[in-house]
C-alpha positions, 0 to 999 in steps of 0.5 A: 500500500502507498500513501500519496496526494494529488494536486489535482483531480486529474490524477486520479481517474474517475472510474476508480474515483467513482468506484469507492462510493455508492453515487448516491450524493452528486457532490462527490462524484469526480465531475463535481469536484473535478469540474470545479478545478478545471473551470476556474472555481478554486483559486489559492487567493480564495483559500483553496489549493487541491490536495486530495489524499489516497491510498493506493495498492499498485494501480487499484484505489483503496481509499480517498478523500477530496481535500483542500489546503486552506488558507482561510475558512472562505466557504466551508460553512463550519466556521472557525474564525474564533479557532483561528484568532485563539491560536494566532493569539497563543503565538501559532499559525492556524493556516495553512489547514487541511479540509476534507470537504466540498467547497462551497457546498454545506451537503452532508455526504461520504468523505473518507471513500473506501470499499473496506472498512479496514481500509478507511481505518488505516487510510485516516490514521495515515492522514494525520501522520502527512499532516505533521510532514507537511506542517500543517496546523490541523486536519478538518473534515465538514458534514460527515455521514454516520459512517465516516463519524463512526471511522474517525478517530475518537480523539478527534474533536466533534463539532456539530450544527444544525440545518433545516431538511424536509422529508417525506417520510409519512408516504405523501403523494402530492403537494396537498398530502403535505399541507394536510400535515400542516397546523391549519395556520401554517397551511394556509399562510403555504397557500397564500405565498403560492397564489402570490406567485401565481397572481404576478403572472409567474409560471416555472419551468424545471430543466435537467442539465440535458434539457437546459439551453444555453440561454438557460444556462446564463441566465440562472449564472447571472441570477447567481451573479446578481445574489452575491453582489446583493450581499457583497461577497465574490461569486466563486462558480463560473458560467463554464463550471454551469455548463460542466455540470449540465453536460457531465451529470445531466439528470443530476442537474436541476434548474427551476427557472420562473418566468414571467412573458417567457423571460426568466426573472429568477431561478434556483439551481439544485443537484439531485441524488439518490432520494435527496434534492440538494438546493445550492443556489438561487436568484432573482431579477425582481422582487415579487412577494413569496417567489423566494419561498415558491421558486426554492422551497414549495417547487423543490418540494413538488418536485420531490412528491413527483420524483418520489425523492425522499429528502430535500436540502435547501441549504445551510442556515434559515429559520424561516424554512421551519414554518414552511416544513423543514425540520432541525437535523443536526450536522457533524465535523471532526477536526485534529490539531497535528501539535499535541495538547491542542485538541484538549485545548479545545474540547469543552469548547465543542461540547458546549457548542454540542450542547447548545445546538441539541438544546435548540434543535430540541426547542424548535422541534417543540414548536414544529408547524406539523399536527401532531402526529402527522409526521413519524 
């Protein structure tokens, strides 16, 4: 077995890639990632330098995981700045880091890829042994699956968040089975915010990647543009990493586009998997009252009900996602300071931070906009 890391996607082939996790989750499929390097989404002045890990035997890929040296916490969505600043305070250096995640993309999904558990064991013990060759300060692996959680060392400090998902696990059909779950308050407000988008003359069409023109494709960029300079941040993703997408994972590829005399004036752009619709980004031209809610969240709930997808995740944060049907779950990451002492330095940190979020979790499923008992 040898350990080695690649600088970029390209030197690991995408069959075997691809061959260590089950394609459920789009985001970590070698297009996805590989798509982001090749089209100009990560750059080292950003914070992000490829540097993926894999275990190989000969010629066969035994285990992986996407990483990522950083040189700051732009677009990881754990946020550790105080981390940062507590340890630049003692006199160290925090960066450059080592992530193991997706850029960009608060998804839940497999980071340790490995066929064998034995394999995966060995493969993360041996992440921590080249992060102290490298002289990297810590490791950080962002929204682990139970499994990968389970894989990780114990020492390993857990740190964990919570995020709002809908699921259908109560078996409905259509869109009027799920508000019949609702308060009556909660379902009526649902209907009120649909008929706002209808009465403004706003009809919606859904395009795979495979259906999507090339109009399609720039528009649904610039309504992304048009976000990011709403709020003031950089726009990472390029129109060349859209139409990647749309041609390499075609029916993995959604775009929900809102129209108004046949002129698109926002869009949501969505990855689907294997029973989850993963909401990533959205914009819009004009505002309209309850075309957020109606182009984001009730058509990508339609959409499931339709596709039978059993999960939707809209994205990170948002409480006003709870009156609409999305559920508190709690999200984990694990992280490792190479030098010793570091992690104990920091664990009654985490388990405060723990705490709290279960507390909150606990307290916004008391106050859930579902009848009682009409969601298991």
């Amino acid at each position: 077995m040898e350990f080695r890391t690649h600088t970029s996607l390209n030197g690991i082939p995408a069959a075997r890639w691809d061959s260590l996790h089950d394609g459920r989750n789009p985001s970590v499929m070698h297009a996805f990632l590989n798509g982001l390097e090749t089209t100009g989404c990560l750059r080292a002045d950003w914070g992000w330098t490829p540097l993926h890990a894999a275990l190989w035997e000969g010629d066969e890929l035994l285990a992986a995981a996407p990483g990522y040296i950083k040189g700051n916490s732009h677009g990881e969505f754990v946020f550790d700045q105080p981390w940062a600043a507590a340890i630049e305070r003692a006199g160290r250096d925090y960066y450059p880091k080592w992530l193991f995640g997706i850029p960009y993309t608060p998804v839940t999904g497999p980071r340790w890829l490995a066929k064998d558990v034995a394999d995966r064991t060995l493969f993360v013990e041996l992440l921590a042994e080249s992060a102290k060759r490298l002289k990297l300060s810590s490791l950080h692996a962002n929204f682990l699956t139970a499994d990968d959680d389970a894989a990780t060392p114990p020492h390993w400090l857990e740190r964990c968040d919570v995020q709002f998902h809908w699921r259908n696990d109560a078996g409905w059909r259509c869109f009027d089975d799920y508000l019949a779950a609702m308060q009556p308050k909660k379902r009526k407000n649902i209907r009120h915010e649909r008929r706002q988008a209808r009465e403004a003359g706003v009809g919606f069409r859904i395009v795979h990647g495979d259906e999507a023109s090339a109009d399609d494709l720039a528009d649904m960029h610039a309504l992304y543009l048009h976000t990011f300079s709403d709020k003031g941040n950089s726009p990472a993703l390029t129109l060349a990493f859209f139409r990647h997408l749309a041609q390499a994972m075609p029916r993995q590829f959604v775009l929900i586009l809102a129209q108004r005399h046949a002129e698109t004036i926002a869009g949501a752009l969505f990855l689907r998997g294997g029973d989850t619709l993963y909401g990533r980004y959205w914009g819009s031209f004009e505002i309209i009252p309850g075309l957020h809610f109606e182009t984001c969240y009730y058509q990508g709930i339609d959409y499931c009900l339709r596709e039978g997808l059993r999960v939707f995740e809209p994205g990170a944060q948002g409480e006003h996602k709870i009156a609409r049907g999305f559920l508190p779950v709690i999200t984990r990451s694990r992280h490792h300071f190479t030098e010793a002492g570091l992690d104990h330095a920091f664990a009654r940190w985490c388990a405060d931070e723990r705490a709290a979020n279960e507390r909150y979790r606990r307290a916004v499923l008391a106050h859930s906009p579902y009848r009682d008992g009409a969601v298991p």
